[in-house]
Structure formats: structure tokens, C-alpha cells
MARFIDREN-892871 format. One record per residue (C-alpha): x, y, z. Coordinates in Angstrom, 3 decimals, decimal comma. Example, Ala and Ser with C-alpha at 12.3 -4.5 7.8 and 13.67 -1.06 7.14 Angstrom:
BEGIN
@px = 12,300&py = -4,500&pz = 7,800
@px = 13,670&py = -1,060&pz = 7,140
This chain:
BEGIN
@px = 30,223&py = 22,237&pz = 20,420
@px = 27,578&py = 25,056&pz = 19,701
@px = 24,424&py = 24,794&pz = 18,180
@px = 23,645&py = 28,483&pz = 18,572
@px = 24,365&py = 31,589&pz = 15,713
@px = 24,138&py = 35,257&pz = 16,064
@px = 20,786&py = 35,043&pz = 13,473
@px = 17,748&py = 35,389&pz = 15,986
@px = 14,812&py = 33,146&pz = 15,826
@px = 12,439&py = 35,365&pz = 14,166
@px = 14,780&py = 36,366&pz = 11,989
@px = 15,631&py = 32,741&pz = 10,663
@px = 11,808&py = 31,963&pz = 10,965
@px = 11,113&py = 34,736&pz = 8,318
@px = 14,516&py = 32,933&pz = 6,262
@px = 12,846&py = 29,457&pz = 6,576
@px = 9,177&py = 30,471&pz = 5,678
@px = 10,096&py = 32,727&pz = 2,482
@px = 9,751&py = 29,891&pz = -0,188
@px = 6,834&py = 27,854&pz = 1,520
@px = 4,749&py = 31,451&pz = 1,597
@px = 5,670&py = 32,322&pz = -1,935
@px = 4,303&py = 28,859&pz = -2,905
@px = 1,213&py = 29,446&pz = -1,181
@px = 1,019&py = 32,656&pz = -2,707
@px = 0,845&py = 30,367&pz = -6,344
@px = -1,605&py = 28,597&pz = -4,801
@px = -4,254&py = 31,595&pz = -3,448
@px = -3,276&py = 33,415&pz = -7,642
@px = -4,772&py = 30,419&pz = -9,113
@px = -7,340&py = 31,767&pz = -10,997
@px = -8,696&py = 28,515&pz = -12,929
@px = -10,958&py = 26,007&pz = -10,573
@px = -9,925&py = 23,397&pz = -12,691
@px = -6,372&py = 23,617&pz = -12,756
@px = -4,957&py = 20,809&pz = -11,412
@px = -1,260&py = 21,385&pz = -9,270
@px = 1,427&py = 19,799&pz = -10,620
@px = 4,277&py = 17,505&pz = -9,157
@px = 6,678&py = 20,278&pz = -9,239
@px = 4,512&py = 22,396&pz = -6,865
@px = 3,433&py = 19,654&pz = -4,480
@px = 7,520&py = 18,870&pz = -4,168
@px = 8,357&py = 22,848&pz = -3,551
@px = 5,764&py = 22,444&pz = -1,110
@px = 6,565&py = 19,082&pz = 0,684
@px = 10,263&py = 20,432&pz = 1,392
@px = 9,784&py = 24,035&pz = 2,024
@px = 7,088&py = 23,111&pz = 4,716
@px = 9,143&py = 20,273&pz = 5,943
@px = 12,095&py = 22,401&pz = 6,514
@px = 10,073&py = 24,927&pz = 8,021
@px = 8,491&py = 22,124&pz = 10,163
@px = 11,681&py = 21,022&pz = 11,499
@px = 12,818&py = 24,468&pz = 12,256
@px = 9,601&py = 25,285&pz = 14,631
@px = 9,969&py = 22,068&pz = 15,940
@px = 13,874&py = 22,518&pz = 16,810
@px = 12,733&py = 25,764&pz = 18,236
@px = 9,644&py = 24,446&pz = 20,539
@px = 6,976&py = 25,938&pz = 18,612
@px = 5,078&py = 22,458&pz = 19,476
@px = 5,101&py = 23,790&pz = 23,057
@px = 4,514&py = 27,867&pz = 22,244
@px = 1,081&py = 29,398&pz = 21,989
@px = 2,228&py = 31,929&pz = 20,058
@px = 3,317&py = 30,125&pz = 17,428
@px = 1,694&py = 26,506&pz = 17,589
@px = -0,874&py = 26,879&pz = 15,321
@px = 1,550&py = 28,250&pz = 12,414
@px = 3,629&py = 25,280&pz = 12,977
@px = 0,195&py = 22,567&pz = 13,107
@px = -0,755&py = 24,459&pz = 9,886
@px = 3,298&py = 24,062&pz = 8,333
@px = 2,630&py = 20,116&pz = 8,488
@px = -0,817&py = 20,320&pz = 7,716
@px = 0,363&py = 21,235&pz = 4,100
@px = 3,092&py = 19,039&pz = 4,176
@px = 1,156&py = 15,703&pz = 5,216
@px = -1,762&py = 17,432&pz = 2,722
@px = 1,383&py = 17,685&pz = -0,383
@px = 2,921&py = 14,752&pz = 0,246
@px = -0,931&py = 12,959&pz = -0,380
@px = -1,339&py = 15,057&pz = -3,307
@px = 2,003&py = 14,433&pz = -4,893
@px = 1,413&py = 10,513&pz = -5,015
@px = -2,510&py = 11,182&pz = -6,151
@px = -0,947&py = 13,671&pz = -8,636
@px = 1,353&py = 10,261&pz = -9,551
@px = -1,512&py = 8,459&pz = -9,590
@px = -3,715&py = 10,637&pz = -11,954
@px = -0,288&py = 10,709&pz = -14,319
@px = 0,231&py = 7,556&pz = -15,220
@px = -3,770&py = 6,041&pz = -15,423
@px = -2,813&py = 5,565&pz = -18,938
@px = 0,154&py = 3,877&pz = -18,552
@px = -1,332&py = 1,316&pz = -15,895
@px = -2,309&py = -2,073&pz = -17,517
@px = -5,033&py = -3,888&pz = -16,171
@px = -7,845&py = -5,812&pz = -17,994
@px = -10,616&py = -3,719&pz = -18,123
@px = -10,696&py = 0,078&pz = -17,649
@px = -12,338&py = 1,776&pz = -15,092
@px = -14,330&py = 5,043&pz = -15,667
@px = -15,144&py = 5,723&pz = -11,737
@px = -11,376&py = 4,860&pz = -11,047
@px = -10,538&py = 7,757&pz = -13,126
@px = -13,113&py = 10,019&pz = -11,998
@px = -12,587&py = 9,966&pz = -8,690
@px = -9,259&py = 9,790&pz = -9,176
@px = -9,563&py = 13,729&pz = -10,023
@px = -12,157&py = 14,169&pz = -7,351
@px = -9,677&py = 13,236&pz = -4,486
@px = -7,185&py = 15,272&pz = -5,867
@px = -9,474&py = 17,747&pz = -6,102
@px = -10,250&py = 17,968&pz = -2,539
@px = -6,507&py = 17,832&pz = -1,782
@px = -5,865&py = 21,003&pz = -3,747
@px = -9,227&py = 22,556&pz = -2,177
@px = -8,226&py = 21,730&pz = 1,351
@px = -4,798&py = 23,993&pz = 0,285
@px = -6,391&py = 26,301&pz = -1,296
@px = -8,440&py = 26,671&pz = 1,979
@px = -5,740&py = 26,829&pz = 4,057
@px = -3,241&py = 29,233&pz = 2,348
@px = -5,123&py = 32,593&pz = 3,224
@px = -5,283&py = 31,485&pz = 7,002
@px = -1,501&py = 30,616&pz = 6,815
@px = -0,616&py = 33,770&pz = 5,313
@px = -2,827&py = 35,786&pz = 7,530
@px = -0,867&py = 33,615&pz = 10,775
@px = 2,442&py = 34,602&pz = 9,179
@px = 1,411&py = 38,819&pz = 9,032
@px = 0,283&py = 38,139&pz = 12,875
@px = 3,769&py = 36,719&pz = 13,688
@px = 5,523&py = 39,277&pz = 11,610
@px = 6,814&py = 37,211&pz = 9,083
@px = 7,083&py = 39,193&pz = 5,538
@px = 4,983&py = 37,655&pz = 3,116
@px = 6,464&py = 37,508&pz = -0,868
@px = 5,012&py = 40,004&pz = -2,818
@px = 3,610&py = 38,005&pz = -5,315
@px = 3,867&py = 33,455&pz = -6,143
@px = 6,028&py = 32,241&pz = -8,289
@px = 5,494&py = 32,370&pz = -12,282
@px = 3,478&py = 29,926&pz = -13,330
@px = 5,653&py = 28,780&pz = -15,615
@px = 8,290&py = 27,699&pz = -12,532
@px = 5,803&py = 24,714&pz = -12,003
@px = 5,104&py = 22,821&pz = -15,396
@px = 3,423&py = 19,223&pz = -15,557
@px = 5,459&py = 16,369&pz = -16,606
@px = 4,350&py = 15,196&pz = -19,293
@px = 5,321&py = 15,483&pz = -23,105
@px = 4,084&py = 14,890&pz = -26,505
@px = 7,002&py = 11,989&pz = -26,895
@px = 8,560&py = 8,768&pz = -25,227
@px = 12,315&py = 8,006&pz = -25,690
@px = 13,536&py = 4,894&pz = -27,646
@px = 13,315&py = 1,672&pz = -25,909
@px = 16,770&py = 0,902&pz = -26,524
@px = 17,934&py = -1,328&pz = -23,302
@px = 17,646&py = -5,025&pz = -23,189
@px = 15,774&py = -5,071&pz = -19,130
@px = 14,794&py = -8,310&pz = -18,861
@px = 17,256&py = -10,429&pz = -16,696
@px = 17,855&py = -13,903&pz = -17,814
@px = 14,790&py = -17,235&pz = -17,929
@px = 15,918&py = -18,583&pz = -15,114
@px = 16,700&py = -15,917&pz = -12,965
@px = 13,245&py = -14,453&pz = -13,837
@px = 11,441&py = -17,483&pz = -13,014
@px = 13,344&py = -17,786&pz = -9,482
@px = 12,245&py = -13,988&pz = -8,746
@px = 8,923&py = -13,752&pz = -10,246
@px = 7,983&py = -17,375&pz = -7,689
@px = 9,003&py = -15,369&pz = -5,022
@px = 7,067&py = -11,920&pz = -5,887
@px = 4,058&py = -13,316&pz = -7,140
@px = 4,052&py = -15,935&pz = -3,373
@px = 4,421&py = -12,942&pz = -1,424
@px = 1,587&py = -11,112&pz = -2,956
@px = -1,077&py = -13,435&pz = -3,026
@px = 0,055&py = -13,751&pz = 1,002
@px = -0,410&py = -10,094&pz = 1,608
@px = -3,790&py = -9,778&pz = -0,300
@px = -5,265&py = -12,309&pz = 1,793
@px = -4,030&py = -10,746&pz = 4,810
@px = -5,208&py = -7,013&pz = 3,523
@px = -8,844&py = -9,107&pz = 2,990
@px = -9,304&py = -8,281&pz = 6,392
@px = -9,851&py = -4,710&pz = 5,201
@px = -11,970&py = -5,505&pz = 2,582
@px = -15,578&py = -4,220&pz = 1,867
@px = -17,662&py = -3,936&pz = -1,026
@px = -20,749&py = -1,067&pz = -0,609
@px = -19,257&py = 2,316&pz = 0,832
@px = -18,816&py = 3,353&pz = 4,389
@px = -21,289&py = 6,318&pz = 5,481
@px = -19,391&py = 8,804&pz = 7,548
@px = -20,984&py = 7,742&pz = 10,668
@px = -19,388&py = 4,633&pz = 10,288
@px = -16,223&py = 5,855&pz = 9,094
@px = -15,712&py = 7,393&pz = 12,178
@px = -16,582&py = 3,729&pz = 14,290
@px = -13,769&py = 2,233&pz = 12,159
@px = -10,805&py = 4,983&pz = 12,316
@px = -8,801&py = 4,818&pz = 13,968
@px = -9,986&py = 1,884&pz = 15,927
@px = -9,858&py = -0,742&pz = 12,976
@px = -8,089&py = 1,424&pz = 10,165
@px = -5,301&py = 3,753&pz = 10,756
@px = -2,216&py = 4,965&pz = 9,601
@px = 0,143&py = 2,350&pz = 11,519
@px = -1,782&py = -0,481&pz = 9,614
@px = -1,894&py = 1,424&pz = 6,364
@px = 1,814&py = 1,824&pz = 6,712
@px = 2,747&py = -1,374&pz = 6,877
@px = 1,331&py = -2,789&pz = 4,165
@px = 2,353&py = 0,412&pz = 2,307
@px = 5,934&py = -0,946&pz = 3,088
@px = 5,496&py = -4,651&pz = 1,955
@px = 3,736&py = -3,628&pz = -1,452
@px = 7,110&py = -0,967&pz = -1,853
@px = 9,296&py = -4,299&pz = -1,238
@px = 7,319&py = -5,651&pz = -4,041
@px = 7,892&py = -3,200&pz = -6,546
@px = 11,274&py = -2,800&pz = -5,667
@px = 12,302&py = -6,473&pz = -6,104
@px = 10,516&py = -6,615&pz = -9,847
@px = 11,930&py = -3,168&pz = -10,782
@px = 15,997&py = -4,897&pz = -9,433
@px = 14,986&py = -8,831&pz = -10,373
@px = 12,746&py = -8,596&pz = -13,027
@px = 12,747&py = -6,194&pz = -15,413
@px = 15,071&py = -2,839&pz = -14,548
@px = 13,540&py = -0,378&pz = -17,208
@px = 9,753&py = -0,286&pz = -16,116
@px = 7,162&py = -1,837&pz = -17,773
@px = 6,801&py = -0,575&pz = -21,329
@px = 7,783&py = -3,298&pz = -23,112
@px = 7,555&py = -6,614&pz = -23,064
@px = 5,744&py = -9,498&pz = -21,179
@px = 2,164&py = -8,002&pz = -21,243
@px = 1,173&py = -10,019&pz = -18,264
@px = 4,515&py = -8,595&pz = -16,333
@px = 3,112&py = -5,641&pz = -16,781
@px = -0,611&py = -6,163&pz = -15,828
@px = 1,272&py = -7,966&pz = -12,310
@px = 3,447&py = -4,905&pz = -11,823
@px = 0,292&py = -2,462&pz = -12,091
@px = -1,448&py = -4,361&pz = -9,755
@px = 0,894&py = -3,996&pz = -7,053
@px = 2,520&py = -0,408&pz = -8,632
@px = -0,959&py = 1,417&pz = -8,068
@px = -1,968&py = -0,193&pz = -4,752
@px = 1,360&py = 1,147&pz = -3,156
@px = 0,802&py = 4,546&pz = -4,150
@px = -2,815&py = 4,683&pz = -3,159
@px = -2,204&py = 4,177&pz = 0,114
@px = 0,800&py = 5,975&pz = 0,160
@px = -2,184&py = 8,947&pz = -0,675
@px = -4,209&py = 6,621&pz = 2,481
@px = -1,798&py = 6,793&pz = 5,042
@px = -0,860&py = 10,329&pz = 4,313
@px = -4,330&py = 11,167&pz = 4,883
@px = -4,659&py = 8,823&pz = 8,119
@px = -1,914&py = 10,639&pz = 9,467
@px = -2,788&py = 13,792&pz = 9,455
@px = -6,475&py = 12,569&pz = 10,896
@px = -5,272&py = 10,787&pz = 13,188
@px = -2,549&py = 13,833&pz = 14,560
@px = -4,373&py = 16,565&pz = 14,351
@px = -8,001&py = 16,195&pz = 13,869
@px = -9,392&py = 13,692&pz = 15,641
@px = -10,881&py = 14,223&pz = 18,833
@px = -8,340&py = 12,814&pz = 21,662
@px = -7,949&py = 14,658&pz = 25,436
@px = -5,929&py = 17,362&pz = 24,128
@px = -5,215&py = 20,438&pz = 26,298
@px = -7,222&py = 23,619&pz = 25,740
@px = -4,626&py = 25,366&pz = 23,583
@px = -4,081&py = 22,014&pz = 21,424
@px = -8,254&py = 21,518&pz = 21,396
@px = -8,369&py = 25,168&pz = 19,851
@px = -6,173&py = 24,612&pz = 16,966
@px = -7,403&py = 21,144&pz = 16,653
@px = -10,705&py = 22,935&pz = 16,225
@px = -9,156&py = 25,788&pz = 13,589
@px = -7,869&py = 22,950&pz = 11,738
@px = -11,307&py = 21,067&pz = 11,241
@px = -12,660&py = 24,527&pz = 9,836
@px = -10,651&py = 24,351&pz = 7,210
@px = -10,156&py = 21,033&pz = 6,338
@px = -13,376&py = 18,965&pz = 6,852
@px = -12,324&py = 15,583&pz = 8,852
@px = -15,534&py = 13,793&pz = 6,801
@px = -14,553&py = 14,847&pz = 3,653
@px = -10,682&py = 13,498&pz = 4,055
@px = -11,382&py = 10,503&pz = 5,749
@px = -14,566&py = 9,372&pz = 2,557
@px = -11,533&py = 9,626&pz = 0,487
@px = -9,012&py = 7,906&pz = 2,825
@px = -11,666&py = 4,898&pz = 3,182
@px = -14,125&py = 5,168&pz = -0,026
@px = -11,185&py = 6,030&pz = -2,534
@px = -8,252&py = 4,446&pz = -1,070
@px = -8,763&py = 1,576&pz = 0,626
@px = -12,061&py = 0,523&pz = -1,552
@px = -9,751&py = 0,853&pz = -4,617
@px = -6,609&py = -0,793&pz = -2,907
@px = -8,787&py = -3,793&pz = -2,286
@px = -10,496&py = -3,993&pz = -5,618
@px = -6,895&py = -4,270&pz = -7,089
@px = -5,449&py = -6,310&pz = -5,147
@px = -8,371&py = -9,039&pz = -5,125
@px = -8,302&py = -8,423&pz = -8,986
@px = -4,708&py = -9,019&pz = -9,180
@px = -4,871&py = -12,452&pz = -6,944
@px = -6,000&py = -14,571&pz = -10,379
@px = -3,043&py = -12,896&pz = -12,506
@px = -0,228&py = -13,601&pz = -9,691
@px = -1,380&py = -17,021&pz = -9,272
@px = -1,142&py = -17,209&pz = -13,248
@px = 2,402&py = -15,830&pz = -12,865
@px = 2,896&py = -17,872&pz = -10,221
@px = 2,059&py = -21,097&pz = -11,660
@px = 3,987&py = -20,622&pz = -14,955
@px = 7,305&py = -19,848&pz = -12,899
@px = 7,472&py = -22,903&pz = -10,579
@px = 9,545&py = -25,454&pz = -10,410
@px = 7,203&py = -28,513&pz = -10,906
@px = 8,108&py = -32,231&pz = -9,706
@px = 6,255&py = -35,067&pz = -8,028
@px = 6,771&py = -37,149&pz = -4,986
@px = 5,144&py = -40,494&pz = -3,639
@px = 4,656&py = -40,431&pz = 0,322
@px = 2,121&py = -42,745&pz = 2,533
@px = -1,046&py = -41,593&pz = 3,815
@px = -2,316&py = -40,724&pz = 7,235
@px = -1,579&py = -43,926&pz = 9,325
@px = -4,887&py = -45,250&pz = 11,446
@px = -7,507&py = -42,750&pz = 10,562
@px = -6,384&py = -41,711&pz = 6,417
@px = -6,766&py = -38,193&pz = 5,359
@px = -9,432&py = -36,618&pz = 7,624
@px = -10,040&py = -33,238&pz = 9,172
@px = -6,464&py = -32,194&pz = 10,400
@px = -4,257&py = -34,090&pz = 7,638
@px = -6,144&py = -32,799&pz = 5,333
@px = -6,307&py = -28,853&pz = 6,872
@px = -2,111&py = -29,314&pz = 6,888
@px = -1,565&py = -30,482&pz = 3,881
@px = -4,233&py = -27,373&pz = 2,471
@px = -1,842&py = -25,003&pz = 4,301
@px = 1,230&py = -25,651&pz = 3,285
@px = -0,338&py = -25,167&pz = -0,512
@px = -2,081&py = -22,237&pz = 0,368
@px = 1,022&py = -20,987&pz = 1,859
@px = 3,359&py = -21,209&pz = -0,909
@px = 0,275&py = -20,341&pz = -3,501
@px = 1,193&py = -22,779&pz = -6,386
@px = -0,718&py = -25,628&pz = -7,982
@px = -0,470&py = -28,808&pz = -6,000
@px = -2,232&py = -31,965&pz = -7,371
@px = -3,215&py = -35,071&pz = -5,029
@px = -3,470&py = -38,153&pz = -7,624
@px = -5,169&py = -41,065&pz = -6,096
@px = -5,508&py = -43,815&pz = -9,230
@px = -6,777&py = -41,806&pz = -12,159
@px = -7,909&py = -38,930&pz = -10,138
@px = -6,726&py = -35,638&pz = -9,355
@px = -7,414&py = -33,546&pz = -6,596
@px = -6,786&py = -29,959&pz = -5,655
@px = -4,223&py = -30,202&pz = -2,835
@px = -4,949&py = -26,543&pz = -2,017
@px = -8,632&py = -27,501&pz = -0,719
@px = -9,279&py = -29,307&pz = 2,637
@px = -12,593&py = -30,722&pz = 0,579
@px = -11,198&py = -31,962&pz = -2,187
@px = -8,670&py = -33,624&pz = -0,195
@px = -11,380&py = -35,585&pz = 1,913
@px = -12,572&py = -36,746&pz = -1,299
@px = -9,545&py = -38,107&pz = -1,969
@px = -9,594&py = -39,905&pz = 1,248
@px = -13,038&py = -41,431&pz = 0,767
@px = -11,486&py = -42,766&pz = -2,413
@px = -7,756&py = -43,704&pz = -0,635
@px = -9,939&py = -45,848&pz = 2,795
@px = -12,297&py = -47,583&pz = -0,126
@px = -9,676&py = -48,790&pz = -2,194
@px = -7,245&py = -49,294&pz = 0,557
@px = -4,683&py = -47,689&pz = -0,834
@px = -1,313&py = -46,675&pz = 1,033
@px = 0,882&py = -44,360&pz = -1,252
@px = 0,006&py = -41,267&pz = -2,793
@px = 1,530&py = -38,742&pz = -5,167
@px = 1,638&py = -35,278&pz = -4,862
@px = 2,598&py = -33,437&pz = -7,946
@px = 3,340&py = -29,440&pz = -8,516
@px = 4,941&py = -27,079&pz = -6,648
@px = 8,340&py = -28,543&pz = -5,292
@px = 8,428&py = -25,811&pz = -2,509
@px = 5,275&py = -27,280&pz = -1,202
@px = 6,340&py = -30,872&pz = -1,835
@px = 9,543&py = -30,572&pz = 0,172
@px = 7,401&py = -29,392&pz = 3,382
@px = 4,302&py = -32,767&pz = 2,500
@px = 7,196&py = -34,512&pz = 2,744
@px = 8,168&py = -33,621&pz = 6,215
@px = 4,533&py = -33,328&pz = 7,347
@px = 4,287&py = -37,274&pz = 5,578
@px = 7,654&py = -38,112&pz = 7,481
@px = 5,464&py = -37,375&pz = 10,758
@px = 2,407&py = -39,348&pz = 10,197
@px = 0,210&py = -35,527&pz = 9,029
@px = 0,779&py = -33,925&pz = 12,284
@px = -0,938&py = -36,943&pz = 14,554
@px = -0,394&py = -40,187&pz = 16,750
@px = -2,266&py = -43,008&pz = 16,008
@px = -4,925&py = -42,165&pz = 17,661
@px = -5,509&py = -38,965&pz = 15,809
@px = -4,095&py = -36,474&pz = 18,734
@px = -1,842&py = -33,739&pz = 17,521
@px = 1,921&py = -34,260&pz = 17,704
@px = 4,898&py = -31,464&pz = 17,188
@px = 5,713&py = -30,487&pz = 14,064
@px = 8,980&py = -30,205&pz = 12,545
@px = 10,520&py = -26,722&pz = 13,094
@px = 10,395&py = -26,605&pz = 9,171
@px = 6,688&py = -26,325&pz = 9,428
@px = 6,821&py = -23,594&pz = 11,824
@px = 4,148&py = -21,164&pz = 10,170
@px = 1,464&py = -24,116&pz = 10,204
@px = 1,100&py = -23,858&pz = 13,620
């Protein structure tokens, strides 16, 4: 089998770079600094470059110095179109994003990061074009019409005219399991959190040391997972219509994923081509011709001060609303169990027993007598023990959550974890993530 045609390289090279350098032809022709690029022109971009991209790279441009830096600047405009198309996404549908308060800055800097996403092209299309002439590619003698890239948005909405919502039960089952798994990622994205924002000295402590595009990615991926199960589970058409807090919950996560989409597009192309690593002396040089045009402070302000300032601020702000969902969705039932044999509910009964709430995320009541006690709090369950050793009391109930009450049960069914002398024992395999 032959991979070879009669079409020579530069030949095809001029073929594959015909509609990425008419596009950037649109771009220099803009003549309006406030014009804003629209999805349809970031997504001529993305695949143009990207097939272009692949050709170079199928060819070895990676390893030519003739023609690496026209390739580095091919995905420099991809990675740079494929942040702007979600920001573009993004800046869209603000309005259609339900949360409980509006936020001014959101919006403003919003348009500021896509802003410097359309400068950083607009910077870089003259030095492409000018690469192109050098290589003797032909360049288009004019962009495309305007008019070939309209916005997406209309004066109208069509008739909500589909019954979405899957059945009560059904809903309930799904909307436990979505709104458990993201109150477990935000505390694991708390890690990332911060509240006053990063100077770019520090910036450049943190990335890619602490924050980078692997990390980004990942949770990128789980929030995605997210969406997609409300979107197939939950309600197919969107959000709307309907269940108002649905919709605030579907925001939260909706607008997290596609800001750091925007993140890890932008960590990427940091992290590959303008950050300072032991690169050879012909990869150094374009490294170097890249960070003239695109200014690594600039991009990574927005990667860290936009995008991951904003992720966390939603996702923190969307912990109350999922447990809300979360709590009205549950399947709710009570169970009676002993206590702690020997030494009652002290420090490592009562840290298990916190867990397992904390993992699963919905209400779980201790009731000792009269009392209740939050089942989720190590504190409040030690209070409960003060109460349990004075009255000598030796069953409890545990009401709420009857995910959480199957795995008390187990950890009862083992005396909490402990011997009775208060060493640690094994836990049931059941109970696996406690450990």
C-alpha cells in the first residue's frame, strides 16, 4: 500500500493553506476594533489550521527549519480559535445562564478575554502571511465577505413544543447521582481555589508547576460527564423551560465546563510553546517569535484571573444549590444500629461515620432521645456522644440518606472501624474509599 501521489509537497502545502490564509486575510480587513469574531470564523479557523497542522506534521515540518515556525504558528491559531470559540460560547449565552445574582465583572471581562484572543490573532496574521510569501505559498487576494461569517443569534426562539422532562422517578434517581458527583468534584477543584488575584510573578511560580493543562483537563472532562448525563437523564431539550432550580444546577456546571475548556486551551498552548523549557536553538528562536506576538503574561492573567477565579466562584456558588437538589431527590429512610462498643462515639467513629455522609453529600440525622445531630459533622457527632455515655444509651438512629445508611450499617456491623480497645480494624471492602 502507498501513501505517496504525484502532487508535490509544496504544491499540496499551498492546497492545504488556501482557506486558513483567506481567513486570516478576514481577520487583518477588519476594520472595526470592536468587532467581535464570530463562531463561524473561529470554526473556519479551528479546521483549516488543524488540517493544515496535520499536513506539516505528516510531512516533518516539526523537524524542518525551513518550515517549523509556519507550522508552530498553524497551531498557535488553532489552540488560540479553539479558546476563542468556547469564550465566543461563553459571551453568547450570558443571558441565557441562570444563576442568582448577576454579575457585571463576569460579563465584562468576559469581553476582555475574548478580546485579547482576537488581538493575539490579529497580531499574528500579518507574521503568518508574511511566513507563507517567504515559503512561496500564494496568499488569497482578498478574505472572505463578511457576510460568509454571521453571528448566531436572532431576533426569535422556536416554540417549546417537546415534553423533555423524563419521568419523577427516573429524575430523582439521576439528579442523586449528578448533584453527588458535583459537590465531590468541587471539593476536590477547592484545591485550586483562591480569592484576591494572582500577580504575574506569581502566576508564573504556579504554572505549570501547580496549574496546568493536564489538571485543567481532567476536570474539564468530569464537568462534560456532568452535562452530558442531565442533557440524556434529565431533561433532553436544554434548559428553557421548566424546573427553575434545574436550570440554575445545569448553569452552574454548563459554564464551568466551558471556561476551562477556554483554560486549558490556553494552558496548552503555554505550556507547548511558550514557556521556557531546554529547547534546542532553532525551537528557542521560534519559542522566542512566538512570545513577541502573543504576550505569555497577558494569556496566562486570563488563563488564571478569568478562568480558574471564575470556575471556582461557580462552582463554590453552585455547592448550596446541588446539595438543595440533592436533598430533595433522595431516597430517605431510617435505621437503628448500636454505638461504638468500649469507648462510644469518639474521634475515629465519629470521623467515619462524617465520611461516609460527606461522601454521598445528603442529609444524615443522628437522633439521640429528642435530639438531632448533623451526621455530616465529626463535632456534632461528639456531642451526641457526650449525650449517648451520660445517659448510657446503646442504640441509635440514623435517619436520611439511605445510600449513606446502608454503608453506617456496615461500619456499625464492625464496631466503627475499632477493637475494643480503640485500635483500628479492616474495613469492609464496601467502605473502600474511607480508607
Amino acid at each position: 500500500m502507498t501513501l505517496s501521489c504525484d502532487i508535490s509537497f509544496r504544491k499540496k502545502a499551498k492546497q492545504f493553506s488556501f482557506e486558513y490564509l483567506k481567513c486570516l486575510m478576514s481577520v487583518v480587513e477588519m476594520e472595526s476594533e470592536t468587532y467581535l469574531l464570530t463562531k463561524k470564523l473561529y470554526s473556519k479557523l479551528i479546521t483549516s489550521s488543524h488540517l493544515l497542522e496535520d499536513f506539516l506534521d505528516f510531512h516533518g515540518a516539526k523537524n524542518n527549519r525551513e518550515w517549523v515556525f509556519y507550522r508552530e504558528l498553524t497551531a498557535a491559531v488553532r489552540h488560540l480559535c479553539l479558546a476563542g470559540y468556547s469564550q465566543k460560547h461563553i459571551y453568547n449565552r450570558i443571558g441565557f445562564y441562570e444563576f442568582e445574582k448577576e454579575d457585571d465583572t463576569f460579563v465584562l471581562e468576559s469581553r476582555d478575554t475574548l478580546l485579547m484572543i482576537q488581538g493575539s490573532l490579529q497580531l499574528a496574521a500579518p507574521v503568518i502571511l508574511q511566513e507563507a510569501v517567504k515559503l512561496g505559498i500564494e496568499i488569497p487576494a482578498m478574505g472572505y465577505d463578511p457576510g460568509y461569517f454571521p453571528g448566531i443569534a436572532t431576533g426569535e426562539q422556536l416554540e417549546h413544543n417537546i415534553d423533555d422532562q423524563e419521568s419523577r422517578q427516573s429524575q430523582q434517581k439521576n439528579l442523586t447521582i449528578i448533584a453527588s458527583d458535583f459537590l465531590v468534584l468541587v471539593d476536590r477543584f477547592e484545591q485550586f481555589a483562591f480569592y484576591e488575584r494572582y500577580p504575574s510573578t506569581q502566576i508564573r511560580k504556579i504554572v505549570p508547576d501547580k496549574i496546568n493543562e493536564v489538571e485543567i483537563r481532567r476536570f474539564e472532562m468530569l464537568l462534560h460527564n456532568l452535562q452530558s448525563s442531565f442533557d440524556s437523564y434529565v431533561i433532553h431539550g436544554g434548559f428553557f423551560h421548566g424546573n427553575r432550580k434545574l436550570k440554575q444546577l445545569r448553569s452552574h456546571f454548563s459554564i464551568v465546563f466551558h471556561i476551562l475548556q477556554v483554560m486549558g486551551r490556553l494552558l496548552h498552548f503555554y505550556e507547548r510553546h511558550l514557556h521556557d523549557v531546554e529547547y534546542k536553538d532553532v525551537y528557542k528562536s521560534v519559542s522566542e517569535a512566538l512570545t513577541e506576538l502573543i504576550d505569555p503574561d497577558v494569556l496566562l492573567d486570563r488563563a488564571v484571573n478569568y478562568c480558574l477565579f471564575y470556575a471556582w466562584q461557580f462552582l463554590s456558588s453552585g455547592k448550596r444549590l446541588a446539595s438543595d437538589v440533592l436533598n430533595e431527590n433522595i431516597d430517605r429512610d431510617s435505621i437503628i444500629v448500636g454505638i461504638p462498643q468500649e469507648r462510644g462515639f469518639h474521634s475515629r467513629p465519629s470521623l467515619l461515620v462524617a465520611k461516609i455522609v460527606q461522601y454521598y453529600g445528603g442529609e444524615v440525622e443522628l437522633l439521640v432521645g429528642s435530639d438531632r445531630f448533623d451526621a455530616s459533622s465529626v463535632l456534632d457527632i461528639q456531642w451526641a456522644g457526650g449525650k449517648i455515655k451520660k445517659e448510657e444509651v446503646e442504640q441509635v438512629i440514623f435517619e436520611g440518606d439511605t445510600r449513606a445508611l446502608a454503608d453506617i450499617k456496615i461500619l456499625a456491623s464492625v464496631n466503627y472501624g475499632e477493637d475494643h480497645i480503640g485500635k483500628g480494624v479492616p474495613l469492609p471492602k464496601e467502605l473502600s474509599y474511607l480508607r
